[in-house]
C-alpha positions in Angstrom: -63.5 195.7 -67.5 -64.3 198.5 -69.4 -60.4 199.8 -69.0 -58.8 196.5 -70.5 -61.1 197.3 -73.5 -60.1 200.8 -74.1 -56.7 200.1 -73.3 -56.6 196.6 -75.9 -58.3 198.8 -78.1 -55.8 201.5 -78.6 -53.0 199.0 -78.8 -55.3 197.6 -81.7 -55.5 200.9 -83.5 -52.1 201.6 -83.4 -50.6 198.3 -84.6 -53.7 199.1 -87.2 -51.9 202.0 -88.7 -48.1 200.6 -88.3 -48.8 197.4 -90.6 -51.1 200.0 -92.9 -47.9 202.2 -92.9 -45.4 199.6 -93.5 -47.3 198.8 -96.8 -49.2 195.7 -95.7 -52.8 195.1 -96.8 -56.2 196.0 -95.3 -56.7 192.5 -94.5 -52.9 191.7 -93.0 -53.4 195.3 -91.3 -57.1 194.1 -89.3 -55.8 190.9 -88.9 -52.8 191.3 -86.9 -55.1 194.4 -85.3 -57.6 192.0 -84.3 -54.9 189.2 -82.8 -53.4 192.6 -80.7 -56.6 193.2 -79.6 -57.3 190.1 -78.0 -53.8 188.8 -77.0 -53.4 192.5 -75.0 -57.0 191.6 -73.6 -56.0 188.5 -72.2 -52.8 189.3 -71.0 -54.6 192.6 -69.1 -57.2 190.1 -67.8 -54.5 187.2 -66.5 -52.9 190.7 -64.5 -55.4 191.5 -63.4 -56.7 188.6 -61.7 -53.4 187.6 -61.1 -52.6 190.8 -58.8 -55.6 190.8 -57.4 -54.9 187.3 -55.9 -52.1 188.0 -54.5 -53.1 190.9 -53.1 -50.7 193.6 -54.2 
């Protein structure tokens, strides 16, 4: 758990500082961050349980 956090949380951060460096607003910018955050959650989690099941 606490590695699909860290991991969805740096993916956050940088797509953070690409929309704040492509001129977008602070709100834009944590929006998109905060949709990054938990579609790369989910998607880790689904892996996750989805390898795990198979058991590879």
């Amino acid at each position: 758990m606490p590695r699909r956090i860290v991991i969805s949380a740096v993916l956050a951060v940088v797509l953070l500082a690409l929309q704040l460096l492509a001129g977008n607003g602070i709100g834009a910018a944590l929006a998109s961050a905060v949709i990054g955050f938990v579609v790369a959650f989910v998607v880790l989690l689904l892996s996750d349980r989805w390898f795990t099941r198979r058991g590879r």
